[in-house]
N, C-alpha and C positions, 0 to 999 in steps of 0.2 A: 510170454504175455500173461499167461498166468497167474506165475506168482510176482507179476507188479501190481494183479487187480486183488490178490492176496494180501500184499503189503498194503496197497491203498487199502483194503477194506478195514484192518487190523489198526493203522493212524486215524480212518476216521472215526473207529468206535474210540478210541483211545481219546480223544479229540473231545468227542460227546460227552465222555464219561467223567473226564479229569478236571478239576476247576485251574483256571489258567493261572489263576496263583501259587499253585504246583511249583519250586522251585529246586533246581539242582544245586547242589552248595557249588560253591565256588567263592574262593579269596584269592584269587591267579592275580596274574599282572595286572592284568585291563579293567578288572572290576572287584576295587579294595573294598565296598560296600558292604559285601555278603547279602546282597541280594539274589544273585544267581540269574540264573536262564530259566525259561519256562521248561521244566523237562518235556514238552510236547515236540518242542523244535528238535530234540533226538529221534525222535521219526523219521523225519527228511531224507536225512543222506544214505540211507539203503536204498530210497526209491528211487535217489537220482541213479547210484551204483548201477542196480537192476534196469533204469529205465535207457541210459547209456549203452548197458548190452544190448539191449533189444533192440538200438537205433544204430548200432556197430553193424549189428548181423542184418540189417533189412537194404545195408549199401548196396552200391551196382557193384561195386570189387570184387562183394562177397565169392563172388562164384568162379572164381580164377585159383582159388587156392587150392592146391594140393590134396590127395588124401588122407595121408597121415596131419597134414594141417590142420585139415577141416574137423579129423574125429577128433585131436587133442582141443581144439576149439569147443566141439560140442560136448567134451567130459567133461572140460572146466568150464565153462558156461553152464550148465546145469548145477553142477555143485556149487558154483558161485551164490546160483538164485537160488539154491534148496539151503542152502546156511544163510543167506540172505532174511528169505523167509523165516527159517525158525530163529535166526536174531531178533528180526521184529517182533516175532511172536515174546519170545523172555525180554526183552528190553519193553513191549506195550504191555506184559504182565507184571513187571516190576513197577512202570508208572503207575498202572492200576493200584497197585499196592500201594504205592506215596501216597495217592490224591484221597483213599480213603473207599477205595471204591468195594471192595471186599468188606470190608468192617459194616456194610449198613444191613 
């Protein structure tokens, strides 16, 4: 639970900090424009990652598993969230860097 309140904390300064017209390039299929994505919306999908594990392991099932199940479960669940986190962290300092937020 931790490092989802890690992750949420690190999208909302990100959030605050970037002005929304922040744009990821992109010329892909779907958007000939060159307008891009807000790079904020790269936030997201670790939190879901992260927040998915957390709602995996709080099941009624949970507790039938094995113990060799359960510790491999618990190494790769932590390493999940601890790379998790510090993606967020160099992916919300790279946006920082787009938006301009270092330079002032």
């Amino acid at each position: 639970m931790s490092g989802f309140v890690a992750c949420v904390g690190i999208a909302i300064f990100v959030f605050m900090n970037v002005p929304w017209d922040t744009r990821m390039p992109y010329d892909g299929k779907y958007n000939r424009s060159g307008n891009g994505l807000p790079m904020q919306i790269a936030m997201l999908p670790i939190l879901l990652v992260i927040f998915s594990l957390w709602r995996s392991g709080k099941k009624t099932g949970t507790h039938k598993m094995g113990q060799a199940s359960r510790v491999v479960s618990y190494v790769f669940g932590t390493a999940i969230v601890v790379l998790g986190v510090v993606g967020q962290w160099v992916m919300g300092k790279s946006i920082l860097t787009a938006g301009g937020y270092f330079s002032r």
